[in-house]
Every structure is written in C-alpha cells, then in structure tokens.
N, CA and C atoms as a LAMMPS dump frame, in Angstrom:
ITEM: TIMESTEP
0
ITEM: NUMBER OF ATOMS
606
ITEM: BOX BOUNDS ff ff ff
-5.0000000000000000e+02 5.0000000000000000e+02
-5.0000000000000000e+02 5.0000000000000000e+02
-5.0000000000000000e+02 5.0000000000000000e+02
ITEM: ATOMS id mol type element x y z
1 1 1 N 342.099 -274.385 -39.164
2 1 2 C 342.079 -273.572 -37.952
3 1 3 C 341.579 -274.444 -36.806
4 2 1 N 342.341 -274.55 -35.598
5 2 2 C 341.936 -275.21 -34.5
6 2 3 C 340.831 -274.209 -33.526
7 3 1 N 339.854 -275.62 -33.092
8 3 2 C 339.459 -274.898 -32.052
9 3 3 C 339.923 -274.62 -30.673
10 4 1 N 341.08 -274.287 -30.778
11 4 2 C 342.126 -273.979 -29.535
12 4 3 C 342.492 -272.329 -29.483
13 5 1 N 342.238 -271.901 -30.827
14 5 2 C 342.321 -270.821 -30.18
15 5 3 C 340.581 -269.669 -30.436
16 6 1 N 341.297 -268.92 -29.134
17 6 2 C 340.358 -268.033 -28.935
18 6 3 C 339.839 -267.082 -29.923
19 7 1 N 338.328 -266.98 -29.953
20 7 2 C 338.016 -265.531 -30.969
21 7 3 C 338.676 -264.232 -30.7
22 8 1 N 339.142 -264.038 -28.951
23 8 2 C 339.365 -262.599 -28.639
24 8 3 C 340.872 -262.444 -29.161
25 9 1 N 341.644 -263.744 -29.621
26 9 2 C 343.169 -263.654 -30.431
27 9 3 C 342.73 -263.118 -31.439
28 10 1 N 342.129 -264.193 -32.029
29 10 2 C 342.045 -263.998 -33.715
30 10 3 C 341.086 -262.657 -33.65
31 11 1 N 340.356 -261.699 -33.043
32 11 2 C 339.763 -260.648 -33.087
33 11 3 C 340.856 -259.58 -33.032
34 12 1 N 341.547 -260.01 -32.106
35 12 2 C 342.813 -258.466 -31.699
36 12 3 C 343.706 -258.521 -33.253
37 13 1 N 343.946 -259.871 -33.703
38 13 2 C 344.507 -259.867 -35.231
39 13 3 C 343.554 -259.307 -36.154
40 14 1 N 342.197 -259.921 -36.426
41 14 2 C 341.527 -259.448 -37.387
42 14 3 C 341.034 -257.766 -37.793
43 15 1 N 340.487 -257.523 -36.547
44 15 2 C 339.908 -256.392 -36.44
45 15 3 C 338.403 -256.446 -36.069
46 16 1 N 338.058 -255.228 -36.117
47 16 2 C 336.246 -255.204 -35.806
48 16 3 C 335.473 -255.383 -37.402
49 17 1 N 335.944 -255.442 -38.536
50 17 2 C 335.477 -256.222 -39.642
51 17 3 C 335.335 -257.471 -39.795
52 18 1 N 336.041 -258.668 -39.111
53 18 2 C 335.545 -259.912 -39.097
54 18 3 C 334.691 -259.996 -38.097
55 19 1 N 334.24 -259.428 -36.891
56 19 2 C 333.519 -260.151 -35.848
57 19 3 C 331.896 -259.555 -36.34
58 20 1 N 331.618 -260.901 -36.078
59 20 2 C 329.661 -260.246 -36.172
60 20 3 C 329.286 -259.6 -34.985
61 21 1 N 328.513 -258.917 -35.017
62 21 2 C 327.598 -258.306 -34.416
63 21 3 C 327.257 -259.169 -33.037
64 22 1 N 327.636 -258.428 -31.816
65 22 2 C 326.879 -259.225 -30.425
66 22 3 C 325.426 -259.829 -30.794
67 23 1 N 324.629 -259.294 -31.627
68 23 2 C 323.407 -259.878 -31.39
69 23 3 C 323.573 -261.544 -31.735
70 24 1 N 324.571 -262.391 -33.039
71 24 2 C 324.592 -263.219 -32.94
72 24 3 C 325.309 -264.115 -31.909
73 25 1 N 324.888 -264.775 -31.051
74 25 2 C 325.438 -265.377 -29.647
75 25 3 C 324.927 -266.757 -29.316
76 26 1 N 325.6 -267.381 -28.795
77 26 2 C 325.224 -268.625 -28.506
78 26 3 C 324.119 -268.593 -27.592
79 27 1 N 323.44 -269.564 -27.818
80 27 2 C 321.885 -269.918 -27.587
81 27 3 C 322.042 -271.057 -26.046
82 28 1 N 323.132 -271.287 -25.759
83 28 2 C 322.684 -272.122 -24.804
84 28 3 C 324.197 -271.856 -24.12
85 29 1 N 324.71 -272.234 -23.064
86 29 2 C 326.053 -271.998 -22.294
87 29 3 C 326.246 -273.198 -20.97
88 30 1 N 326.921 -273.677 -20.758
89 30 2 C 328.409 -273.275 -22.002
90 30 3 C 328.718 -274.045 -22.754
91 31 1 N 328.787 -273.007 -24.015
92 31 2 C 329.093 -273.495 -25.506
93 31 3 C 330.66 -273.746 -25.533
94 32 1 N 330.176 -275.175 -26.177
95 32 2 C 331.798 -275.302 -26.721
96 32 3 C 332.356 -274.556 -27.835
97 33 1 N 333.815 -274.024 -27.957
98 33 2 C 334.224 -272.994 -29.254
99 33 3 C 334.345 -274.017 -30.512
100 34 1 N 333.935 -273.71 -31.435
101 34 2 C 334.112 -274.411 -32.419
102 34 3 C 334.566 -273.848 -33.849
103 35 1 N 335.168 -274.497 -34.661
104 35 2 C 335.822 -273.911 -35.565
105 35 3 C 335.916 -274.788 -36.754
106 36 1 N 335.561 -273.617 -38.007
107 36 2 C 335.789 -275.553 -39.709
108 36 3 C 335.132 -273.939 -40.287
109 37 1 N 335.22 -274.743 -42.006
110 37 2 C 335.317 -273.93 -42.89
111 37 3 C 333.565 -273.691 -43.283
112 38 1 N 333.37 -272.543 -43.988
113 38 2 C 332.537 -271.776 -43.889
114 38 3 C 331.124 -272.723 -44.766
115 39 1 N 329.908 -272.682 -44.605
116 39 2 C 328.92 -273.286 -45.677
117 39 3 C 328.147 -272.329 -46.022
118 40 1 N 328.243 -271.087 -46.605
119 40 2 C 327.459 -270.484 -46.594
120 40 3 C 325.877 -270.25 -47.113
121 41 1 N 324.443 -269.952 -46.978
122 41 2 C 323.385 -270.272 -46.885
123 41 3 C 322.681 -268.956 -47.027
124 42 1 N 321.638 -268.462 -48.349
125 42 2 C 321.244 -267.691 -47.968
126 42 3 C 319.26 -267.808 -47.918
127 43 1 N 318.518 -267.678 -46.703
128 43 2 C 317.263 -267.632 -46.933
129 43 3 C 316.468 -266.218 -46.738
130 44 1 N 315.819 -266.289 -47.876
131 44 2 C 315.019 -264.818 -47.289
132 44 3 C 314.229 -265.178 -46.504
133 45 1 N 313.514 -263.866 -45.882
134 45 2 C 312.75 -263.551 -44.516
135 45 3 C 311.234 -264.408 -44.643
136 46 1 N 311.406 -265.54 -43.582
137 46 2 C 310.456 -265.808 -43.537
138 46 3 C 310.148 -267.456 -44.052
139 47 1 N 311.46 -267.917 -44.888
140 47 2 C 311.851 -269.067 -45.222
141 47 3 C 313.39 -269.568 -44.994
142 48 1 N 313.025 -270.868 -45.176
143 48 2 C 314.155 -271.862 -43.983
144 48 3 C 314.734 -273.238 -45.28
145 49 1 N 314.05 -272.863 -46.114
146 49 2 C 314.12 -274.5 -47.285
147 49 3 C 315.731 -274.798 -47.152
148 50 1 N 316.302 -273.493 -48.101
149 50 2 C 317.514 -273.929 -48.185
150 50 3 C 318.722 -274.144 -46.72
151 51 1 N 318.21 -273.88 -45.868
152 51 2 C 319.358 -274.265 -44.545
153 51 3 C 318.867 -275.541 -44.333
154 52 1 N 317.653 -275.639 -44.569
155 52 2 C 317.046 -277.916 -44.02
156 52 3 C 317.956 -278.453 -45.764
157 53 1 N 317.77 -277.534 -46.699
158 53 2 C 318.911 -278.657 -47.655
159 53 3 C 320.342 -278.769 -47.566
160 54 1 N 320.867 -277.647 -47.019
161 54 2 C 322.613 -277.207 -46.586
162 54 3 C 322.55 -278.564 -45.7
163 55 1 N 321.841 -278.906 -44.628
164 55 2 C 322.278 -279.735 -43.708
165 55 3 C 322.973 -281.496 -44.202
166 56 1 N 321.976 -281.435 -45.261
167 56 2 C 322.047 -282.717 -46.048
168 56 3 C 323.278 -282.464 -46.978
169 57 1 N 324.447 -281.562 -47.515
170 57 2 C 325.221 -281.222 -48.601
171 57 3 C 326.642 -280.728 -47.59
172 58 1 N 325.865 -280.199 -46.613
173 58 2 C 327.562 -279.677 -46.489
174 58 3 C 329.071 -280.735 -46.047
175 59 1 N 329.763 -280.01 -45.432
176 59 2 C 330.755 -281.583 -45.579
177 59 3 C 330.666 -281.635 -43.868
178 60 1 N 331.363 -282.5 -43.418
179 60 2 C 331.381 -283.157 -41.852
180 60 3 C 332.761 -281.842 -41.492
181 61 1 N 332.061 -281.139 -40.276
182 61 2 C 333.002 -280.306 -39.76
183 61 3 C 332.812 -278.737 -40.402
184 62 1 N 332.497 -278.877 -40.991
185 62 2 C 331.876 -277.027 -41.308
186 62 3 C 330.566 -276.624 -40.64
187 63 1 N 331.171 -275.275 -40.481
188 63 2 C 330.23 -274.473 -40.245
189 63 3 C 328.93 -273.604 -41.129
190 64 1 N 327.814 -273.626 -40.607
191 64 2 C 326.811 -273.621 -41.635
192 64 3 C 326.554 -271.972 -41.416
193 65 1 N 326.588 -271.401 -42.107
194 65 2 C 326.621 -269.702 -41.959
195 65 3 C 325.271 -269.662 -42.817
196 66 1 N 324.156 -268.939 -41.721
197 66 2 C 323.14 -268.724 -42.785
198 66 3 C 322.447 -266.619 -42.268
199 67 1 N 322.592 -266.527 -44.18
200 67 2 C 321.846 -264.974 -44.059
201 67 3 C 320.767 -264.566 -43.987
202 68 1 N 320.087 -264.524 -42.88
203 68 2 C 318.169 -264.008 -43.275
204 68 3 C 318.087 -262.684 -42.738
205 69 1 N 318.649 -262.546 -41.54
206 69 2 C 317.958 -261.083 -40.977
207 69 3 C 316.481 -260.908 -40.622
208 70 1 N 316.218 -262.2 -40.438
209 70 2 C 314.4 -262.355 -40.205
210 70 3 C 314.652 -263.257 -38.697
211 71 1 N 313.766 -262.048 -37.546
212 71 2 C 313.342 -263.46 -36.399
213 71 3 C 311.811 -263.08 -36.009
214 72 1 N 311.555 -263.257 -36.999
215 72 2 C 309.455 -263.731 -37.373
216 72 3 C 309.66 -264.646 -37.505
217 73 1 N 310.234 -265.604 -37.884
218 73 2 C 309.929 -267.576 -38.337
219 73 3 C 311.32 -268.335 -37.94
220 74 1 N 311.422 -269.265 -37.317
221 74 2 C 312.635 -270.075 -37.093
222 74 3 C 313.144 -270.627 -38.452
223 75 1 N 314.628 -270.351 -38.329
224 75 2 C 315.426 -271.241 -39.507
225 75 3 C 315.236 -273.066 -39.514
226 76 1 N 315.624 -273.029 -37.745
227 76 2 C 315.395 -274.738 -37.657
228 76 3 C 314.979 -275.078 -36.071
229 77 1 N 314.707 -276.191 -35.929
230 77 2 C 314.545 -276.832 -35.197
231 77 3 C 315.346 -277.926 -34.546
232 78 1 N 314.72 -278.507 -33.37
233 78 2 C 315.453 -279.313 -32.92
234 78 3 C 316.069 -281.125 -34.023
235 79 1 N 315.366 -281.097 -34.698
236 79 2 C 315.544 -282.466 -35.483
237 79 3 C 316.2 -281.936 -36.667
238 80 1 N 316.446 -280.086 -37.001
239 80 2 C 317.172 -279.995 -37.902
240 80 3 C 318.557 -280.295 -37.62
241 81 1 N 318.56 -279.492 -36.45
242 81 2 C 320.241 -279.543 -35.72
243 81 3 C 320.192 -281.43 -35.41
244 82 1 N 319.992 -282.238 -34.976
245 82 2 C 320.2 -283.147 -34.447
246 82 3 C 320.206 -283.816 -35.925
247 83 1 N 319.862 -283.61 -37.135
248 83 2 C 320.387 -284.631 -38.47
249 83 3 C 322.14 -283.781 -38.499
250 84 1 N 321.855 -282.648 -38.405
251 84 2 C 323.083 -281.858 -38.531
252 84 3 C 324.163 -282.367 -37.947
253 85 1 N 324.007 -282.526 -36.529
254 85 2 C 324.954 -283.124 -35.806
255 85 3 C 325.421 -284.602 -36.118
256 86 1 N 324.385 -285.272 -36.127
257 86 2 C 324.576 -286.619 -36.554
258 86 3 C 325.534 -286.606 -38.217
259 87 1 N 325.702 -285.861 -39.147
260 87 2 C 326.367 -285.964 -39.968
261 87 3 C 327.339 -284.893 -40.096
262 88 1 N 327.931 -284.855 -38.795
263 88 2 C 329.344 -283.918 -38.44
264 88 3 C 329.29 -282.702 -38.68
265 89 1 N 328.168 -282.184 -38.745
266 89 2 C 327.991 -280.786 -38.552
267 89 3 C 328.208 -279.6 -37.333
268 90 1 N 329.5 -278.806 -37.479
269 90 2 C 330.083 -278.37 -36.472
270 90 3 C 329.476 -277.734 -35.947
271 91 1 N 328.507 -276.769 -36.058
272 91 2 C 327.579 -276.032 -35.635
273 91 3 C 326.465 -275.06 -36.346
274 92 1 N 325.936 -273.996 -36.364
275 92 2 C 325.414 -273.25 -36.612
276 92 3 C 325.504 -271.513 -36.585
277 93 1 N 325.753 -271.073 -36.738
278 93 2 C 326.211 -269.412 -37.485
279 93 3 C 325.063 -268.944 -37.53
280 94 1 N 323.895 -268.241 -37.251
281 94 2 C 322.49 -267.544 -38.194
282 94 3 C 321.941 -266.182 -37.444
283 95 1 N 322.442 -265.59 -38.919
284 95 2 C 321.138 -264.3 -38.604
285 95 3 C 319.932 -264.401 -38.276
286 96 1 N 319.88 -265.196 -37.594
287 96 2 C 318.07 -265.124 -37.282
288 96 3 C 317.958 -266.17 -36.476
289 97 1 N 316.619 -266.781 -36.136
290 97 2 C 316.259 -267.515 -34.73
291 97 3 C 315.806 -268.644 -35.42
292 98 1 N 315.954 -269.676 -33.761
293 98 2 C 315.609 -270.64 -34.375
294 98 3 C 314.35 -271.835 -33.088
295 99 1 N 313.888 -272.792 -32.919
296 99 2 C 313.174 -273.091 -32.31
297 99 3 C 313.479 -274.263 -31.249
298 100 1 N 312.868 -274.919 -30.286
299 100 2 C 313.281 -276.189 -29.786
300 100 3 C 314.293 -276.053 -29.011
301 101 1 N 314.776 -274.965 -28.536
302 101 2 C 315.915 -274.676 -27.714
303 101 3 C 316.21 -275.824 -26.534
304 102 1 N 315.767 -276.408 -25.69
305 102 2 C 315.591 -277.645 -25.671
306 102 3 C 316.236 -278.745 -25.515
307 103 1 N 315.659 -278.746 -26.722
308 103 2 C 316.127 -280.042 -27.432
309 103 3 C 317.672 -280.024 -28.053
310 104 1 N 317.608 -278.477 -28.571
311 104 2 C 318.856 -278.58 -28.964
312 104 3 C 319.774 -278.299 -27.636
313 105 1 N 319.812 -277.886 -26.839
314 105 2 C 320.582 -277.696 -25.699
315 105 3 C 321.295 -279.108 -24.926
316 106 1 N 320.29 -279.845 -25.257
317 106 2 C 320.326 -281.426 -24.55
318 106 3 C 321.096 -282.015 -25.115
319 107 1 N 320.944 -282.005 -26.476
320 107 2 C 322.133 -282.257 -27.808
321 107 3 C 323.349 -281.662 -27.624
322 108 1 N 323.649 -281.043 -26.867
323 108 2 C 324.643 -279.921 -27.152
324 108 3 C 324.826 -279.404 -28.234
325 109 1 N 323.999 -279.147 -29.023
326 109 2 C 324.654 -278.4 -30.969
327 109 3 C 324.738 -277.263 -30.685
328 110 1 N 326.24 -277.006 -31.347
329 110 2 C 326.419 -275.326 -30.804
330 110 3 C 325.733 -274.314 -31.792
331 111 1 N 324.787 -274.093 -31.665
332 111 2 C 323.879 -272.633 -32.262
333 111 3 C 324.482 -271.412 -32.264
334 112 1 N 324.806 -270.809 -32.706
335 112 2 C 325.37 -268.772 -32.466
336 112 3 C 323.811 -268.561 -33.167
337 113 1 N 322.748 -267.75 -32.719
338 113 2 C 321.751 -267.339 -33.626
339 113 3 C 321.451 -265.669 -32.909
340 114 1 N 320.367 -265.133 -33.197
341 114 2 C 319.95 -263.812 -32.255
342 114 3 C 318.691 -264.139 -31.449
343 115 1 N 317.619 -265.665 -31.263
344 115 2 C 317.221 -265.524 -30.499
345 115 3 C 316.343 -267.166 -30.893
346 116 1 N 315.266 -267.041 -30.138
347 116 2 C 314.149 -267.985 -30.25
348 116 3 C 312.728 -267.849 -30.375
349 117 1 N 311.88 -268.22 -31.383
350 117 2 C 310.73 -268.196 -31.394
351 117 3 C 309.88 -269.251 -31.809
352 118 1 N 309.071 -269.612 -31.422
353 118 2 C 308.481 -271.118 -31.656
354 118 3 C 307.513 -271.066 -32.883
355 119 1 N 307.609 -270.072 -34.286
356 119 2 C 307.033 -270.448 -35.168
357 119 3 C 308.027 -270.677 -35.849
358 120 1 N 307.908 -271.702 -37.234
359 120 2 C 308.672 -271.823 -38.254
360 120 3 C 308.723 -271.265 -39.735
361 121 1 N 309.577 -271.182 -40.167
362 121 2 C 309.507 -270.738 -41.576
363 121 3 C 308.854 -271.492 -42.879
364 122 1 N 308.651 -271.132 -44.092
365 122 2 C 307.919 -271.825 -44.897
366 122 3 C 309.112 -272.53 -45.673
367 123 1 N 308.855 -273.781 -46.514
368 123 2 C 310.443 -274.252 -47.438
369 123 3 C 309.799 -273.93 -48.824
370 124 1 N 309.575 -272.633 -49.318
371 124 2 C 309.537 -272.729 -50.718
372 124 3 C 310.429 -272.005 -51.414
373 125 1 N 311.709 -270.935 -50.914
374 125 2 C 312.252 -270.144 -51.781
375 125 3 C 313.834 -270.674 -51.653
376 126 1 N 314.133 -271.229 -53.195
377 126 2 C 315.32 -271.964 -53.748
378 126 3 C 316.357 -270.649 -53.775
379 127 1 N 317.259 -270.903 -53.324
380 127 2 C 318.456 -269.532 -53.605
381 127 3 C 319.635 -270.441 -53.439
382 128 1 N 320.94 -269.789 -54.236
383 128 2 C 322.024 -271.014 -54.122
384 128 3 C 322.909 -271.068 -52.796
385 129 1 N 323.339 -272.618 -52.873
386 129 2 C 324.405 -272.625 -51.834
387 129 3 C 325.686 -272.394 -51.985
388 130 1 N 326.094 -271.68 -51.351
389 130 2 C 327.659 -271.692 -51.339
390 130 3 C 328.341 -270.386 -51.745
391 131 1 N 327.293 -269.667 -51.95
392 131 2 C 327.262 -267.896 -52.724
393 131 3 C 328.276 -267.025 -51.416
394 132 1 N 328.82 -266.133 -51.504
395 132 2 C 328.861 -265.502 -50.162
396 132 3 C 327.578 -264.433 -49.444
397 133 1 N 327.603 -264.806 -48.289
398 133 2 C 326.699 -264.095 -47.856
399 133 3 C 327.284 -263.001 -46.593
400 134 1 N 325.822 -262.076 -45.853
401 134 2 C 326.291 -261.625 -45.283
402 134 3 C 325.57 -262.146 -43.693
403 135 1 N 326.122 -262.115 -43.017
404 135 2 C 326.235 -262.516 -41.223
405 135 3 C 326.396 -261.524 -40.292
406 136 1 N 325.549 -261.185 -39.619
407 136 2 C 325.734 -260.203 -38.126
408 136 3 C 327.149 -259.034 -38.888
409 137 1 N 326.581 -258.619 -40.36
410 137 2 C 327.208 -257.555 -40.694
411 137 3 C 328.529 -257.633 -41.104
412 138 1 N 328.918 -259.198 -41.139
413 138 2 C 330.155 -259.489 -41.898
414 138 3 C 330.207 -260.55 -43.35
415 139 1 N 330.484 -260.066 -44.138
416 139 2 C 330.504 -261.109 -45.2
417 139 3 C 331.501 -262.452 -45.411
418 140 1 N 330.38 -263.187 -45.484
419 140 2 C 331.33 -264.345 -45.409
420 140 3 C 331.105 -265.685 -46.2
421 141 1 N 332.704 -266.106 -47.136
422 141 2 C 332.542 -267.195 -48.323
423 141 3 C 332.898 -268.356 -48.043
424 142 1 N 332.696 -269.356 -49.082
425 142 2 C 333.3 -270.424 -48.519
426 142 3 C 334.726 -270.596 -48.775
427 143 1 N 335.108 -271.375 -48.016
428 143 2 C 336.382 -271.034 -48.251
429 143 3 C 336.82 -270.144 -46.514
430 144 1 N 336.391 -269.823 -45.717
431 144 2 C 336.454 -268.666 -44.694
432 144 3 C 336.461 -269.637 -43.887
433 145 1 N 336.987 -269.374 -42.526
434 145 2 C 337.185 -270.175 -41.252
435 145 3 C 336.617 -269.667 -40.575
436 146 1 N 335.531 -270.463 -39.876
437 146 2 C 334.804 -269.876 -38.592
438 146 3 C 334.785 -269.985 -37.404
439 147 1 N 334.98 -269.171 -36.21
440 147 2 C 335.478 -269.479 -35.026
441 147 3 C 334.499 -268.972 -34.367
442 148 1 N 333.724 -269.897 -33.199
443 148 2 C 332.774 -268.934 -32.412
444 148 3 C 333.337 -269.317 -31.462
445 149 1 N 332.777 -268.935 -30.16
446 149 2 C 333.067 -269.319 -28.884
447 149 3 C 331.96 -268.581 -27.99
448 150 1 N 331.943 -268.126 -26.628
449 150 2 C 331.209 -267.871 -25.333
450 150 3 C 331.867 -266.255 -26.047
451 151 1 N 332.696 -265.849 -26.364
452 151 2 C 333.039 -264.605 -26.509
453 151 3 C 332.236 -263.999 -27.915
454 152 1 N 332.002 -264.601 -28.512
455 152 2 C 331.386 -264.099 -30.028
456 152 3 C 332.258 -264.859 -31.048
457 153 1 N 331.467 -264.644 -32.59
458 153 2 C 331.379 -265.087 -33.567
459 153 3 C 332.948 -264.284 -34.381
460 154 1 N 334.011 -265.197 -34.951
461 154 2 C 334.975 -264.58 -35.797
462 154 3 C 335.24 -264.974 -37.292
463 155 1 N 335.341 -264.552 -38.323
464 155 2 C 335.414 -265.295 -39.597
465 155 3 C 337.074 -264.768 -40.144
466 156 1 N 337.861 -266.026 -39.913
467 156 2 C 339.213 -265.583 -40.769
468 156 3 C 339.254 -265.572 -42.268
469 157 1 N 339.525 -264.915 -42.828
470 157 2 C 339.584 -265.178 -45.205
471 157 3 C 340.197 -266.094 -45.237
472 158 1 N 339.982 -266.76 -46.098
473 158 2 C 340.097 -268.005 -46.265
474 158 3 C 341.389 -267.983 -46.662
475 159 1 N 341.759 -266.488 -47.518
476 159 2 C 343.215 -266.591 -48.647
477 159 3 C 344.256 -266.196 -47.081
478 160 1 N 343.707 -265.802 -45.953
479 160 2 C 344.821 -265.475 -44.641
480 160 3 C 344.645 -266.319 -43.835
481 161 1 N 344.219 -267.548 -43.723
482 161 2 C 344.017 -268.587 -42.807
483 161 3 C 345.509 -269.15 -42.306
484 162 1 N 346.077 -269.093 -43.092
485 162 2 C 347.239 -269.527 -42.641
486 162 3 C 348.26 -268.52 -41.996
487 163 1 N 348.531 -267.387 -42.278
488 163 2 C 348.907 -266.711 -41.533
489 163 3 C 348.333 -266.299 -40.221
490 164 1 N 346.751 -266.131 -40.098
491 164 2 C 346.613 -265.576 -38.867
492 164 3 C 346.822 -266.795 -37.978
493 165 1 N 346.491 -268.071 -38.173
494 165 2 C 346.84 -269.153 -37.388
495 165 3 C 348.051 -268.932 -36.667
496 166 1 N 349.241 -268.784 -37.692
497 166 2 C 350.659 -268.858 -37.349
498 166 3 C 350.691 -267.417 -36.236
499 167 1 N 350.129 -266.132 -36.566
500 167 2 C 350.289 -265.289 -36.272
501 167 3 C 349.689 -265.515 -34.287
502 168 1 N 348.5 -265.892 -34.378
503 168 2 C 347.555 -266.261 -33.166
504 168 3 C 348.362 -267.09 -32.619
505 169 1 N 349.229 -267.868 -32.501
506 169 2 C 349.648 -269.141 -31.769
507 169 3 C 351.155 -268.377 -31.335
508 170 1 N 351.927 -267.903 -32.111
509 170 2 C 352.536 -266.425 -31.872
510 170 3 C 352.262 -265.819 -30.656
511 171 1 N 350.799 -265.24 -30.852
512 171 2 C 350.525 -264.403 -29.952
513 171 3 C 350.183 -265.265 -28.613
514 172 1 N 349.406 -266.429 -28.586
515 172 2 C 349.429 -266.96 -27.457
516 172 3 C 350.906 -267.185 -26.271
517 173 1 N 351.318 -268.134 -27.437
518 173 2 C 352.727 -268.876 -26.184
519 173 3 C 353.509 -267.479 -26.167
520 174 1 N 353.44 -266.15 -26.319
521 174 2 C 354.266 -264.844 -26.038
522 174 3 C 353.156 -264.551 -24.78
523 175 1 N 351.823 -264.428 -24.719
524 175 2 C 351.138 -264.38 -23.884
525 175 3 C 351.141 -265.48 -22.236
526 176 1 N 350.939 -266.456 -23.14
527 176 2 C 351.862 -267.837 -21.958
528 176 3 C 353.036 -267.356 -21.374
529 177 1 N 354.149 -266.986 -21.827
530 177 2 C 355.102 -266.78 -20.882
531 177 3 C 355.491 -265.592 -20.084
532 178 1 N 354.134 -264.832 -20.666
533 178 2 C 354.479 -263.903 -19.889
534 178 3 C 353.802 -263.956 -18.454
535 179 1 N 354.049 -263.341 -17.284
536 179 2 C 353.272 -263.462 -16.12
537 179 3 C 352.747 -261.861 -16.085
538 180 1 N 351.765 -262.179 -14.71
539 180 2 C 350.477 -260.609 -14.639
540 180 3 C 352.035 -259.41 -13.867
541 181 1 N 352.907 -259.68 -13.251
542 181 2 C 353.462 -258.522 -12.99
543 181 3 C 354.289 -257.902 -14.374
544 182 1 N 354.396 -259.081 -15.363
545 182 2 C 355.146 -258.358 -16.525
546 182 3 C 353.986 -257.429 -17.381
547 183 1 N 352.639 -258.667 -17.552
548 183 2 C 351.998 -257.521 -18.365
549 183 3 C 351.154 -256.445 -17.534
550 184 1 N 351.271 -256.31 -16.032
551 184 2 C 350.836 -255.061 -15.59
552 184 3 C 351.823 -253.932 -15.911
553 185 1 N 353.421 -254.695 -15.581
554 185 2 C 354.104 -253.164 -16.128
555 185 3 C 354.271 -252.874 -17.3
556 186 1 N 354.035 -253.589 -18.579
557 186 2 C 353.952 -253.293 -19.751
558 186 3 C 352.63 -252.236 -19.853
559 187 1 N 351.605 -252.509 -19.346
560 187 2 C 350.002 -252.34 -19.299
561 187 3 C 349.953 -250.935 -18.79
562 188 1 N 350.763 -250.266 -17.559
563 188 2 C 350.845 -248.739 -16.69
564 188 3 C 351.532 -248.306 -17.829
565 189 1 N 352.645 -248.694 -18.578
566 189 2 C 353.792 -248.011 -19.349
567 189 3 C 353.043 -246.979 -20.609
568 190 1 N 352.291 -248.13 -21.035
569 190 2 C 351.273 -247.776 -22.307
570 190 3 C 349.959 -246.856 -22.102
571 191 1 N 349.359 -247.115 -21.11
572 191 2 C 348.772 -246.21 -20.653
573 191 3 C 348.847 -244.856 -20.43
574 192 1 N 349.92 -244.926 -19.402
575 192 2 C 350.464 -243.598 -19.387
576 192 3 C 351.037 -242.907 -20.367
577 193 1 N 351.535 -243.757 -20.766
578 193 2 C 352.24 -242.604 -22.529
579 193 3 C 350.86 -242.674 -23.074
580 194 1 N 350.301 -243.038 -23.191
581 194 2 C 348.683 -242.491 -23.992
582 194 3 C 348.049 -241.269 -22.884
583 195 1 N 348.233 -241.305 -21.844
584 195 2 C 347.202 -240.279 -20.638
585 195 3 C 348.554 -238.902 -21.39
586 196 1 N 349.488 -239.251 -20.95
587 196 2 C 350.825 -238.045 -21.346
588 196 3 C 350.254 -237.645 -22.284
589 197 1 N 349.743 -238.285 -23.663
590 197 2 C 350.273 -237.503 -25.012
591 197 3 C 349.075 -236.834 -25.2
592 198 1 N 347.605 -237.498 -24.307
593 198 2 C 346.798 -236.35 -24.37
594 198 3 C 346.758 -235.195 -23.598
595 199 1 N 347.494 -235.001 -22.817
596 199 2 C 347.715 -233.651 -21.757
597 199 3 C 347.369 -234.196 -20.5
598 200 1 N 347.235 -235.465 -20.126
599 200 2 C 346.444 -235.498 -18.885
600 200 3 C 347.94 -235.52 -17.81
601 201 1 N 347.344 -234.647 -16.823
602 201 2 C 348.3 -234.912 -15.796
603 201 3 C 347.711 -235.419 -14.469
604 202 1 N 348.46 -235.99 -13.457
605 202 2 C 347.665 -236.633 -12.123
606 202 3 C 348.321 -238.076 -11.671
C-alpha cells in the first residue's frame, strides 16, 4: 500500500470499522501520511517493555501498532522513536501517550498516539509480539496495512490489501477527472432525491 493515497479514500471504501477512534492523532503537524504493514504490540497499563523490544525486531518500514489504553505512563520517548527511526521504522500507531514531544517533533517521527505525559512506564511485563491486538477500537494483525495521515488512523486486512488499493486508485483518477461543476451537479442530484424521499419539500 502506497503512501499516496489518502485515509479519507481508503475510509469511504473501508467503512467506520477500520478507522480508529479520533482520540488516536498525530502528535505533532504536519505529519507526513505514512503507510507499511502492521507490527503489532501489546503492553498493559502502565508498562512499555515490550514496544522498547518491538523497536529492535520489527522490519524497516512497518508500522508499530501498540495496545495499552493507559495514558498514566508514556509508552516511549524521544530516544525510543529516534532508534526507531534510525532502523526504518515508519512510524508509530498507540493507544496511549508518549513523552519528549520535542524531541520527537524535531526528528520528524510520525507518532498517531492520544496524548503526552512526562512520566514513563515500567519494562517488566513480557506479552507476545505479533498477536493481534486492539487500537483506538479497531483490531489489528500482522499482516494489515496501515495508513495514517493529518486526517486519522486507517487499517486495510491484510487478505483485501490488494483489492482496496486497486479499488482506491479507481476511485481517485475517477475523482481527478472529474471537475467541482460536475461533482456539484452530481452532489444537488443526490441530495435532493434523499430531501424528496424523506418528504421534505422547499
């Protein structure tokens, strides 16, 4: 999956089951969109071990998807993201917060998280990598394509990656050629047969 196309394509294809939750959002702007296959990560509340070991395992160009649902303790920091980056790590995905904003901003590492707080988590609880987890209310395996951008967080299945691609690029260059007076009169047409079929008149 390229990062060329937009989450709000691949959203109008997917549905409101792949997109996470607004609360996960990029941490710094403007974020570049980025896109690679899924790493998924799960830490409970309050520990960070296994996302500082994901950084060291995953492959160059994935995305690191991690599940806590905890923002009492940061997942990472600025020297986590910056080993991350340094070994082609596309970005960051996380239910939860992280610290050094900063630093990581200066870096440019693209973060999606729900916020920032300057304590950290403890590294003692081992849980496996690569399990599926769940994210801003969407579940997501490896194997899954991840697309964030300035618009929000999208996860394509891994077994439809190839179709929605084909399908999204479809939808773009049909979008490309069209101009704003075609899709305004497409845009009144539809409307109005929706205002009609509920009774509205005016």
């Amino acid at each position: 999956m390229d990062a060329d196309l937009p989450t709000t394509t691949l959203a109008d294809l997917l549905g409101r089951s792949q997109v996470l939750d607004h609360g996960v959002r990029p941490l710094w702007t403007p974020v570049p969109r980025i896109a690679g296959p899924a790493y998924p990560v799960r830490c409970p509340p309050g520990d960070h071990l296994m996302l500082h070991a994901a950084i060291h395992r995953a492959p160059a160009g994935s995305v690191i998807v991690v599940e806590s649902g905890d923002v009492g303790y940061a997942l990472a920091g600025g020297n986590v993201c910056a080993v991350a980056q340094r070994r082609g790590i596309a970005g960051f995905v996380l239910d939860g917060v992280i610290r050094d904003l900063a630093e990581v901003r200066e870096m440019r590492f693209p973060v999606f998280a729900r916020g920032v707080i300057p304590i950290p988590g403890a590294k003692a609880a081992v849980t496996p990598l690569g399990e599926p987890v769940r994210c801003g209310g969407v579940t997501v395996s490896a194997g899954d394509v991840v697309v964030a951008d300035e618009e929000g967080v999208v996860v394509v299945p891994g077994s439809r990656a190839g179709e929605v691609l084909a399908d999204a690029r479809a939808r773009l260059a049909k979008e490309d050629a069209q101009t704003l007076d075609e899709w305004e009169a497409a845009h009144r047409a539809r409307v109005d047969a929706a205002l009609a079929a509920g009774g509205f008149r005016g």
